[in-house]
C-alpha positions as CSV (number, residue, x, y, z in Angstrom):
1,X,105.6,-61.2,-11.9
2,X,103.6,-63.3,-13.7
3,X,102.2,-66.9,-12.7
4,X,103.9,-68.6,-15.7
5,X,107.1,-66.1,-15.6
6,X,110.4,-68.0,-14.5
7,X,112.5,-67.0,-11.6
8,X,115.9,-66.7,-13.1
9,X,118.9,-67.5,-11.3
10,X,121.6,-64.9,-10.6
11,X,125.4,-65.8,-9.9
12,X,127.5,-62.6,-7.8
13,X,131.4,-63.3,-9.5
14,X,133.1,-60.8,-7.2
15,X,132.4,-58.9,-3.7
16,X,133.1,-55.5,-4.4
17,X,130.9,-52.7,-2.7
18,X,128.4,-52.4,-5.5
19,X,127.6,-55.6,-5.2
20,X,126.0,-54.9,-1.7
21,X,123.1,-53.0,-3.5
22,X,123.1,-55.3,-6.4
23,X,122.2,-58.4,-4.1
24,X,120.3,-56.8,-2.0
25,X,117.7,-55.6,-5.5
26,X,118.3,-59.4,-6.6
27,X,116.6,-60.3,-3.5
28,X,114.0,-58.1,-4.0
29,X,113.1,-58.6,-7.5
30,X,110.2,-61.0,-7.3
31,X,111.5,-62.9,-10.9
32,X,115.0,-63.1,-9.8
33,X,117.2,-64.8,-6.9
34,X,120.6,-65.1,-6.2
35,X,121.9,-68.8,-6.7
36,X,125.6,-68.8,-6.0
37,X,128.6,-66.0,-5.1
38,X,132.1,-66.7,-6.2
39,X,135.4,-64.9,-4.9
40,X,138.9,-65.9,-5.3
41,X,138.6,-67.1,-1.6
42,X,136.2,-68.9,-0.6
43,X,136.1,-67.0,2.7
44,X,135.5,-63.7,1.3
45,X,132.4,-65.6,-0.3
46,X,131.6,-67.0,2.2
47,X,131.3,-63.5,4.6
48,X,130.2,-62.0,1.3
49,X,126.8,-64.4,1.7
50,X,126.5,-63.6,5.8
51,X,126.9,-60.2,5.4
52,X,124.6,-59.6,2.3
53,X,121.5,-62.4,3.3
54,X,122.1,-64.4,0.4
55,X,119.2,-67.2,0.3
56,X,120.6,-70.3,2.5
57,X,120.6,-72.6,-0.3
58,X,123.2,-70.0,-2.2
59,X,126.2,-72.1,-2.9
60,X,129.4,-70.4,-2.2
61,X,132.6,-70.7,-4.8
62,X,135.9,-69.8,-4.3
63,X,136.8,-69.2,-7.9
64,X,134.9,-67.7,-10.8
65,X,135.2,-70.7,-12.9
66,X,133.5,-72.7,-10.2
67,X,130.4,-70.4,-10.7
68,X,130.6,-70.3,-14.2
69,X,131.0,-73.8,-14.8
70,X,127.4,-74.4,-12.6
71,X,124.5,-75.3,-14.7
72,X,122.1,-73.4,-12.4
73,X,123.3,-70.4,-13.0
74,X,121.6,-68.2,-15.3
75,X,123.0,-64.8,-15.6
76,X,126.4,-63.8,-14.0
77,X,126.6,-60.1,-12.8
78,X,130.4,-58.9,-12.7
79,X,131.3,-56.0,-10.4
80,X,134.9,-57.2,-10.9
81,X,137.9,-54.2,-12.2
82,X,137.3,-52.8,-15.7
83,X,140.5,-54.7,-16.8
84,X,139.0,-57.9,-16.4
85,X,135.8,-57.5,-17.6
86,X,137.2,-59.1,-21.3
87,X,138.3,-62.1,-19.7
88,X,135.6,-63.0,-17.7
89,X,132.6,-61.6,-19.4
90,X,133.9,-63.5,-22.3
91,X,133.8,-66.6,-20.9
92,X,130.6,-65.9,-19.1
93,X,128.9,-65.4,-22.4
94,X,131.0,-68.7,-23.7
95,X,129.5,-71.0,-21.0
96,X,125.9,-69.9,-21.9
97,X,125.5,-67.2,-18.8
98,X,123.8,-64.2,-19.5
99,X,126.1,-61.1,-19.1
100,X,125.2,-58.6,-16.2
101,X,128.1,-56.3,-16.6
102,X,129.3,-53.6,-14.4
103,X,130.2,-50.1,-15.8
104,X,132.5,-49.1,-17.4
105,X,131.9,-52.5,-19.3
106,X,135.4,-52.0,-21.2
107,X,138.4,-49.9,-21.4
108,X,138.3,-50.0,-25.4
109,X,135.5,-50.5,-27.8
110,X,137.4,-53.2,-29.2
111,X,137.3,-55.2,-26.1
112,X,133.9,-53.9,-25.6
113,X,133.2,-55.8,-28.9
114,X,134.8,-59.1,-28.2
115,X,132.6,-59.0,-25.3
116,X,129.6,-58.2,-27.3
117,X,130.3,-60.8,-30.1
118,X,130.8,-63.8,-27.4
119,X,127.5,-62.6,-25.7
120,X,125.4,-62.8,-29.9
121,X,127.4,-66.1,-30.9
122,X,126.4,-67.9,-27.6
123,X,123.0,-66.3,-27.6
124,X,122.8,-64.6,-24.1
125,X,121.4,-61.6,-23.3
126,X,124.1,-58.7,-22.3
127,X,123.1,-55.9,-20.1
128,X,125.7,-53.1,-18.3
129,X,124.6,-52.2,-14.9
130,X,123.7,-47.9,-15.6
131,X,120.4,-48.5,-13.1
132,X,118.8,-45.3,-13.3
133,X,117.9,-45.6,-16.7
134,X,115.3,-47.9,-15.6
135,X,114.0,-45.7,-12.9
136,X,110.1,-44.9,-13.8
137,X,111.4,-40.9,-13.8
138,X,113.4,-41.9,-16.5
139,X,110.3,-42.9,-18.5
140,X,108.4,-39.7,-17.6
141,X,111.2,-37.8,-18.3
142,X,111.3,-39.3,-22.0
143,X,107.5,-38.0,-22.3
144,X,108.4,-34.7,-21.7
145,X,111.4,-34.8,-24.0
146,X,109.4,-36.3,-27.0
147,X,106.7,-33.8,-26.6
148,X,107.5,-31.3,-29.5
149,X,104.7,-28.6,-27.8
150,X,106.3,-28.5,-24.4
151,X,109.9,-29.2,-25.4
152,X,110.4,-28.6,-28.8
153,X,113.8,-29.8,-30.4
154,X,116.8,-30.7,-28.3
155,X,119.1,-27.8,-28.7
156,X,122.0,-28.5,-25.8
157,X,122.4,-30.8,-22.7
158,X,124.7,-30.6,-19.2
159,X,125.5,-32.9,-17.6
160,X,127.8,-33.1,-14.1
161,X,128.5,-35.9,-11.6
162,X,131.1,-35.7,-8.8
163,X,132.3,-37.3,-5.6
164,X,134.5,-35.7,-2.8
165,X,136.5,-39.2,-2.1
166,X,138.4,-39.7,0.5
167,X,142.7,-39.9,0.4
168,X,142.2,-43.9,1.5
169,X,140.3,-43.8,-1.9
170,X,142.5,-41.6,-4.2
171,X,145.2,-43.6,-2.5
172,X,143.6,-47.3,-2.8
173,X,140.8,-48.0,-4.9
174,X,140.5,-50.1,-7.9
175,X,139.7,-46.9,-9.7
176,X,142.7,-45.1,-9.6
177,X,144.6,-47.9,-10.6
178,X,145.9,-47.6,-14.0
179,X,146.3,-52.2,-14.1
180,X,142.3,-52.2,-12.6
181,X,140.4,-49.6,-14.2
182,X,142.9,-47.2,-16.3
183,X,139.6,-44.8,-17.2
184,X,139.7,-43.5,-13.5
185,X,137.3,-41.2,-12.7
186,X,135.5,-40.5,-16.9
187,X,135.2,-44.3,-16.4
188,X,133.4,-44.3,-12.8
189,X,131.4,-40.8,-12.6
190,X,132.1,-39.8,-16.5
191,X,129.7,-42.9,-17.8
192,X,127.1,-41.9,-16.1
193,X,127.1,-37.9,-17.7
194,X,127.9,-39.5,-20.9
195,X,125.1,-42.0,-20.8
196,X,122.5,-39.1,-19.7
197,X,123.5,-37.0,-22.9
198,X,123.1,-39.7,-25.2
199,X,119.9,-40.7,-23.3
200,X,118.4,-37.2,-23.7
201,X,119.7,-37.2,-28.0
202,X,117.9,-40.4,-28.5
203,X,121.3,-42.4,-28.5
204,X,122.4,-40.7,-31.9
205,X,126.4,-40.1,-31.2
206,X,128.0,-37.3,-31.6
207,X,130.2,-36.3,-34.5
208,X,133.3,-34.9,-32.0
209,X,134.5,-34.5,-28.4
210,X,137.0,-32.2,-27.1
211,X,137.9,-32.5,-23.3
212,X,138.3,-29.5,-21.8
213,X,141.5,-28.4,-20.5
214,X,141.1,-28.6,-16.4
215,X,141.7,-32.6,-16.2
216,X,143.6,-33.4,-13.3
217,X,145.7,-36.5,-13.3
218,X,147.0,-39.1,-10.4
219,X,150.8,-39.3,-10.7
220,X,150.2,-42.8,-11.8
221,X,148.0,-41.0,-15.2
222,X,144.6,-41.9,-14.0
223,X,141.9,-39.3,-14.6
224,X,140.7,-37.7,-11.6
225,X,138.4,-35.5,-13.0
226,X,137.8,-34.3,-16.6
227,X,135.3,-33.0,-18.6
228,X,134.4,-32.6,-22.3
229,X,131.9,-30.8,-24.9
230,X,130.7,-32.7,-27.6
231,X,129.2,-31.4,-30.8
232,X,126.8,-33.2,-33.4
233,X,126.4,-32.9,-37.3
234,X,122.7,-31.0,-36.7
235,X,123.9,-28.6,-34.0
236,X,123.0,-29.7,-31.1
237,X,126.2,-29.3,-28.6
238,X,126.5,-31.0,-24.7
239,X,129.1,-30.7,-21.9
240,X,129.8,-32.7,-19.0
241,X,132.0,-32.8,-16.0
242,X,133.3,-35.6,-14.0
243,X,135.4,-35.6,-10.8
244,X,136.8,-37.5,-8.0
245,X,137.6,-34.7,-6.0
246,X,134.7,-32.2,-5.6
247,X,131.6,-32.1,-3.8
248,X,128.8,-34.3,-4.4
249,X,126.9,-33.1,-7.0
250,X,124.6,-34.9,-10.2
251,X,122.6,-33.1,-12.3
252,X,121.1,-33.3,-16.0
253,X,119.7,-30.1,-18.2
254,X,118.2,-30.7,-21.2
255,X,117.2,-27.4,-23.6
256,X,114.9,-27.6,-26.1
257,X,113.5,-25.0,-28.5
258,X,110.1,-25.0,-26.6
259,X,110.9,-26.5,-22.8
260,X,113.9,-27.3,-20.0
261,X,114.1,-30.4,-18.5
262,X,116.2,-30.2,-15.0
263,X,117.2,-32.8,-12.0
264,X,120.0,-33.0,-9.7
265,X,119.9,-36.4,-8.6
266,X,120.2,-38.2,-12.0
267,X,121.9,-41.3,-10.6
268,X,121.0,-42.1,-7.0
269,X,117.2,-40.3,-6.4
270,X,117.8,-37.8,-2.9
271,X,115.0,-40.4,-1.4
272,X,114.8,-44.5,-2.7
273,X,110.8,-44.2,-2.3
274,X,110.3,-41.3,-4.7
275,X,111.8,-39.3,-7.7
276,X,111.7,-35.3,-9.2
277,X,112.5,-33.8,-11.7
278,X,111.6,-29.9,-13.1
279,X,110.0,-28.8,-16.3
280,X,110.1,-25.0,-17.7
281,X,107.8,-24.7,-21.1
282,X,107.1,-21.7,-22.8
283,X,108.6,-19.5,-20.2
284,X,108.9,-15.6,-20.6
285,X,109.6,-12.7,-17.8
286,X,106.2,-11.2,-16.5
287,X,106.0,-7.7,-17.5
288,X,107.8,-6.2,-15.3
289,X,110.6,-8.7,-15.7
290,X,110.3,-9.6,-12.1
291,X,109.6,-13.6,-12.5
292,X,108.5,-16.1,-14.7
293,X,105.3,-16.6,-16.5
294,X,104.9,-19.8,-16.9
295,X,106.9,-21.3,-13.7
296,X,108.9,-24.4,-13.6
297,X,106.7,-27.2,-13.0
298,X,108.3,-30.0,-10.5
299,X,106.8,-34.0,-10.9
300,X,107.3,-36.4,-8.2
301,X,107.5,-40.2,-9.3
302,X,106.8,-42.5,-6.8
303,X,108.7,-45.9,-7.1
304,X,106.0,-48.3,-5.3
305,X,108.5,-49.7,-3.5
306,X,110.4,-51.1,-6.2
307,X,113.7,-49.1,-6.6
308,X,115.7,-48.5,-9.4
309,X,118.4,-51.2,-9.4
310,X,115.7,-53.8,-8.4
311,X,113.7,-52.4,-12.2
312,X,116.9,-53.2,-13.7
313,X,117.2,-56.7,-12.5
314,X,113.5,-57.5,-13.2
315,X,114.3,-56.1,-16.6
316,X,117.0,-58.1,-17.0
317,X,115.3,-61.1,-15.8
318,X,112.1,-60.5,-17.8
319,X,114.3,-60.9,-21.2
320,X,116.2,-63.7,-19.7
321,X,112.9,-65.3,-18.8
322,X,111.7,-64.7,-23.2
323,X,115.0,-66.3,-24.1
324,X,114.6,-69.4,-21.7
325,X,111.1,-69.8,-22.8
326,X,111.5,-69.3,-26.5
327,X,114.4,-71.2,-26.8
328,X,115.9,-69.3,-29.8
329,X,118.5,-67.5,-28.4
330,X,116.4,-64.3,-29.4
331,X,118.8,-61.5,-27.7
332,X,117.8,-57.5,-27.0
333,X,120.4,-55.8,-28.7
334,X,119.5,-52.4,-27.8
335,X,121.6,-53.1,-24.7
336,X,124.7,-53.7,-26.1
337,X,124.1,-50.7,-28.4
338,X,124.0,-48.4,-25.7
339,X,126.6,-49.6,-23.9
340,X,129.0,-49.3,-27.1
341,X,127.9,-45.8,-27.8
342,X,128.9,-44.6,-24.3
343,X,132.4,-46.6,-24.2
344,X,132.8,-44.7,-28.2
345,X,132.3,-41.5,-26.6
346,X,134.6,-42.1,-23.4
347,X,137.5,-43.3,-25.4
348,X,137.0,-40.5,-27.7
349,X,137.6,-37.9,-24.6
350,X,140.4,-40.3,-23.3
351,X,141.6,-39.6,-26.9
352,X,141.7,-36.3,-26.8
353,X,143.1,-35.6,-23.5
354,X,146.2,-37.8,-24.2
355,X,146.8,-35.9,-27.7
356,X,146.4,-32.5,-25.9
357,X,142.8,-31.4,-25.4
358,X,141.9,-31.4,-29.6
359,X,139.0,-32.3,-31.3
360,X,138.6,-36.4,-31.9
361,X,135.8,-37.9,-34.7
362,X,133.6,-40.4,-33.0
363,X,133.3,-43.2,-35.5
């Protein structure tokens, strides 16, 4: 952080779990701090600030139109159900906050858009809360990637992320709740496979998506696991697979004409201090077809003590920090780009599992 760079003033508009980690990376991000929590009581705010060492001075609201209407408030970051994201992001974005929004940021485009066009009318800067794409790996990764001599052209990615949750979660959580978050688990685990794939094509979308027949729904309809293959117009083909009911597992392959790109800890790094991933270019069998000539090649990224989600509030503070100082309402809309793209290829797969497992056109 810079001497002349503002510290920008973060308001927590719900107390679910995630927003443990996400205060505790506000209070670690040396251009950010957390101003105010809000809750629909103001003793689950309250414990919320005990339990989470919110700064003393962190006021404490037991509405979210309490927080919003505060004037020291510059972002809000909303870890609230998927379903209410329109209301409240909306109105975030309406009272001049800057949008920190949890994923999945919708469950439609069009309310993904409303949300988008209240945060460019009011000039505030949107952002969804995918963290590991500001990991430093992720950077590295992107070098490899790009480099036509070791990788080549992207021919075909994989992607997979599942969770063995418990029966108090299948039975309980917000997630499986078709009036919280109706996307169940391609929502929750399926984002962050379908984020990764267009992340490793350069965010160009896909032409189709066809979700693959082994979906398994909750008696109430939510998805509980589900994957999908999705083709584009140049050739270039990716699957992924999301669960609430297997093992843990999170990996990303990319395969390019020249080189493989391979991790399997995508989304949450095996160790917070330091990142891998593998890279294969050029490889043939030896002679003898016993091994590989060139080997994989495995780079370690150390974080320097600054973890992922804590990048992605300094990054989110950083363009917060250009629109305060400019004064112009000059918004990134890369963001909300990328976060469209992902919720157009989740409600294509949505799409196609309700009309039984054909092809859908992603706009």
């Amino acid at each position: 952080m810079s001497p002349s760079e503002p510290t920008i003033r973060f308001g927590i508009m719900g107390c679910a779990d995630i927003a443990r980690k996400v205060s505790r990376a506000i209070n670690l991000a040396p251009n950010a701090r957390i101003a105010a929590v809000a809750s629909r009581s103001l003793e689950k705010a309250a414990a919320f600030a005990r339990a989470n060492n919110l700064p003393a001075d962190a006021k404490i609201y037991g509405s979210y139109e309490s927080l919003l209407d505060d004037p020291d408030i510059d972002v809000a970051y909303l870890p609230l159900p998927t379903t209410l994201h329109l209301k409240w992001a909306t109105l975030a974005a309406q009272k001049k906050k800057h949008v920190l929004l949890e994923k999945p940021v919708a469950v439609t485009v069009a309310e993904l858009d409303q949300i988008l066009a209240a945060c460019e009318a009011n000039g505030v800067q949107f952002m969804d809360g995918t963290m590991w794409v500001h990991h430093p790996r992720t950077a590295k990764m992107r070098e490899f990637l790009d480099d036509k001599h070791r990788f080549g052209e992207l021919g075909t990615i994989h992607s997979c992320f599942t969770f063995a949750a418990p029966d108090s979660f299948l039975k309980d959580n917000i997630r499986v709740k078709p009036d919280l978050d109706s996307l169940g688990a391609l929502g929750d685990a399926g984002w962050y496979g379908v984020r990764a794939i267009l992340w490793a094509a350069g965010y160009h979308l896909p032409k189709t998506a066809v979700a693959t027949r082994a979906t398994v729904l909750s008696e109430q309809g939510v998805i509980l696991a589900c994957g999908a293959s999705l083709h584009w117009e140049d050739g270039k083909s990716a699957t992924f697979h999301c669960s609430f009911l297997t093992h843990m597992t999170m990996f990303l392959t990319a395969i390019g004409t020249q080189g493989t790109l391979q991790l399997n800890d995508f989304i949450i790094p095996f160790e917070e201090h330091e990142a891998s991933f593998s890279t294969a270019s050029q490889a043939r069998f030896n002679d003898q077809v016993t091994g590989w000539e060139p080997g994989p090649v495995t780079e370690v990224v150390a974080i320097d003590g600054v973890p992922q989600e804590v990048c992605m509030i300094g990054e989110m503070a950083r363009l917060v920090g250009e629109i305060k100082a400019s004064g112009a309402g000059k918004v990134e809309m890369e963001w909300g780009m990328r976060s469209r793209k992902t919720q157009q290829v989740l409600n294509a797969v949505k799409e196609s599992i309700e009309k039984g497992f054909v092809p859908v056109q992603i706009a």
